[in-house]
C-alpha positions as a printed Julia matrix, in Angstrom:
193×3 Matrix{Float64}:
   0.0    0.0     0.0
   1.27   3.13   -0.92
   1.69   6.02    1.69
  -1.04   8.79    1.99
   0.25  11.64   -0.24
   2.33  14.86    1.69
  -0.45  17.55    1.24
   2.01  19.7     2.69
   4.65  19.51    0.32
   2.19  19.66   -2.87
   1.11  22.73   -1.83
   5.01  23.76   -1.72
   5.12  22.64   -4.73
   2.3   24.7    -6.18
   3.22  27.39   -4.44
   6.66  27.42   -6.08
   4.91  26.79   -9.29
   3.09  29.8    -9.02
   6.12  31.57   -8.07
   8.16  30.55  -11.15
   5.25  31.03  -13.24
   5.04  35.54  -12.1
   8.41  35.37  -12.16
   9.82  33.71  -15.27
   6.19  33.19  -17.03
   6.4   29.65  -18.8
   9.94  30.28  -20.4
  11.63  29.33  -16.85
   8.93  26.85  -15.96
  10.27  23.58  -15.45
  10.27  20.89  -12.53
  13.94  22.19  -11.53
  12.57  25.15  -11.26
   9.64  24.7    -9.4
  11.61  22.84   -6.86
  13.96  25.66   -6.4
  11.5   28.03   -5.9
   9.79  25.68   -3.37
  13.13  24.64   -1.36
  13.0   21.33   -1.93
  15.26  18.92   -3.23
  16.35  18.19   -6.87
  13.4   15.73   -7.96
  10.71  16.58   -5.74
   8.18  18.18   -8.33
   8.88  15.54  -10.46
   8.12  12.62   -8.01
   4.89  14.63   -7.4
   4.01  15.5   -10.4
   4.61  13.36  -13.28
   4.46  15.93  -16.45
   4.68  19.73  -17.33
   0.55  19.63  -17.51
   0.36  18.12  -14.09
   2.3   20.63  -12.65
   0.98  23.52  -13.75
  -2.34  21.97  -13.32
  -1.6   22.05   -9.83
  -0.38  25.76   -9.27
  -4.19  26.46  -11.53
  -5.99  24.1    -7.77
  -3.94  26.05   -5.75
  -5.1   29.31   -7.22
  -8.62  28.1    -6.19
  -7.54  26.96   -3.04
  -5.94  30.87   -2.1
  -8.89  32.37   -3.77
 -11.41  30.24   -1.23
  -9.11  31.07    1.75
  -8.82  34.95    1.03
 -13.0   35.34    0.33
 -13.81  33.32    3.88
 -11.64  35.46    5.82
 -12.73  38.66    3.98
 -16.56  37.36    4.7
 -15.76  36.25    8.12
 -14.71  39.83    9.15
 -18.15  41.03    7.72
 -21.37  41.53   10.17
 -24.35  41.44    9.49
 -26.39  41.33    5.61
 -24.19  43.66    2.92
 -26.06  45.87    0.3
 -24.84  47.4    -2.42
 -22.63  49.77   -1.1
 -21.19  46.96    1.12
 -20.85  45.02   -2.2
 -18.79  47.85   -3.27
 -16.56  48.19   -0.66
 -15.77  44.29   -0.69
 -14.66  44.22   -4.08
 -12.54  47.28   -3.94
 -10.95  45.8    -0.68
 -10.2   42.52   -2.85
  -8.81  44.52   -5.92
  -7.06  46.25   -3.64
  -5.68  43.35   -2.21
  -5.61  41.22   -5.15
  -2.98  43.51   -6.86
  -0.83  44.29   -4.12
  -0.61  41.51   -1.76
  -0.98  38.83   -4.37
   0.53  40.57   -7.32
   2.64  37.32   -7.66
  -0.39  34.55   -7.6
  -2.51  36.55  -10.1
   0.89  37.16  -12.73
   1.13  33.79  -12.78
  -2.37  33.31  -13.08
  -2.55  35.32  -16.47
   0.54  32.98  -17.34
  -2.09  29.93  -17.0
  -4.8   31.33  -18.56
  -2.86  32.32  -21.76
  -0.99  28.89  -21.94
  -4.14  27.09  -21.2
  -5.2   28.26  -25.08
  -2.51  26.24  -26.23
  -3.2   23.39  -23.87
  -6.46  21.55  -23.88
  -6.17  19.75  -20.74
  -4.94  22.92  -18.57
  -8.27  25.02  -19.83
 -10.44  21.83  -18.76
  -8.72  22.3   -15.62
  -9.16  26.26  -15.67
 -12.89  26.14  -16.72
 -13.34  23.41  -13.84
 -12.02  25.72  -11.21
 -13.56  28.94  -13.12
 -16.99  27.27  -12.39
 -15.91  26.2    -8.78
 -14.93  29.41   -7.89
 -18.26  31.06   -9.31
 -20.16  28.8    -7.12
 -18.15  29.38   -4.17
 -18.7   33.3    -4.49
 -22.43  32.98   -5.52
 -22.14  31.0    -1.84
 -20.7   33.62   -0.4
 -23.14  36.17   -1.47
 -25.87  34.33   -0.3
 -24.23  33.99    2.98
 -23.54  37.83    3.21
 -27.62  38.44    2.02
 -27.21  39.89   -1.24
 -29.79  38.7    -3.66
 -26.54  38.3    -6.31
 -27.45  35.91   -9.08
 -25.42  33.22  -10.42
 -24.99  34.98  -13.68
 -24.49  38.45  -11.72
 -22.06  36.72   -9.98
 -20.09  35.55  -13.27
 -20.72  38.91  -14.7
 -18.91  40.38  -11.65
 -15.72  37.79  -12.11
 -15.65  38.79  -15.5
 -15.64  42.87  -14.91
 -13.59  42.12  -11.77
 -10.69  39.64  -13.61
 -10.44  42.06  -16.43
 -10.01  45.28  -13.49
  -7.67  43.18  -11.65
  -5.71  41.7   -15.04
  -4.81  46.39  -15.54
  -3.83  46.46  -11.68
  -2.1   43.99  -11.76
  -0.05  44.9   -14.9
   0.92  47.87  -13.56
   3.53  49.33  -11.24
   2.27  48.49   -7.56
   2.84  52.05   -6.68
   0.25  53.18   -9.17
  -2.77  50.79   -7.03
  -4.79  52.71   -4.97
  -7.71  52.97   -2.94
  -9.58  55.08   -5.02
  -9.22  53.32   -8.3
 -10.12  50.16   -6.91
 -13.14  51.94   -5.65
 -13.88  53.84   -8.74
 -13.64  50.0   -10.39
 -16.09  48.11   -7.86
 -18.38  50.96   -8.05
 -18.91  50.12  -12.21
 -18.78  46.76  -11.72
 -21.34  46.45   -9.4
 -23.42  49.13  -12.12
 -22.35  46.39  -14.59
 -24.81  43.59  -13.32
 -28.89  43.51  -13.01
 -30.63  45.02  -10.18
């Protein structure tokens, strides 16, 4: 019987993924790489993860997995139903948030989603966990009160992956409050009443 797998160290793994993939894009991505980035010994990714597709597979779940993390603690610190303008301030906190704390995760996210064009299997995996995270945010807005559609709710990924996609493409100094704001604010004008 083989040994229950080491959740730990995949998630290393992925997380060095993703860091190789906002650093070096898919040029530099390679298992060597990945287990650089991760600290682990020569071999590792590969042992884990069998092929190229795998891999990156992987960093795409873990990209779900932070995104699920970051909205439960954002909704946990929330009281009570949201309207509109709560709506507004939650996504401007997440831009905010998005393009300066995780800058590095949502780089190499772009990096997936461009490759996965090329790569059948990886935008199986992408649309999987695109669909997955739309139902975990539709969730969310139930949770919070807010009478959010499903479709509102893709609506709002879509306006807010596009906002996020200019943040994060710029210089970090040049995020701010008010932009993210000013964003939210026509996003949330972007879906039904």
């Amino acid at each position: 019987m083989a040994p229950p797998p080491n959740l730990a160290r995949r998630r290393a793994l992925a997380d060095g993924a993703l860091r190789v993939l906002a650093a070096s894009g898919l040029h530099g991505f390679s298992h060597r790489a990945v287990d650089a980035a991760a600290e682990l010994p020569p071999g590792t990714a590969a042992n884990y993860f069998g092929s190229r597709d795998a891999l990156l597979g992987a960093a795409a779940e873990r990209v779900l997995e932070l995104h699920e993390e970051d909205m439960a603690a954002a909704h946990g610190l929330v009281v009570g139903p949201v309207d509109r303008e709560g709506l507004i301030g939650l996504l401007a906190m997440s831009l905010e948030m998005s393009a300066k704390l995780h800058r590095e995760r949502y780089l190499a996210v772009y990096e997936l989603t461009l490759e996965a064009t090329r790569r059948p299997a990886l935008q199986e995996t992408l649309d999987t966990i695109n669909r997955a995270a739309v139902d975990y945010s539709h969730e969310q807005h139930q949770v919070l009160g807010l009478k959010t559609s499903r479709e509102d709710v893709q609506t709002l990924a879509a306006l807010f992956g596009g906002a996020l996609f200019t943040l994060v493409t710029r210089q970090p100094t040049e995020v701010d409050a008010a932009t993210c704001a000013a964003l939210a604010r026509a996003m949330v004008a972007g879906i039904a009443e």
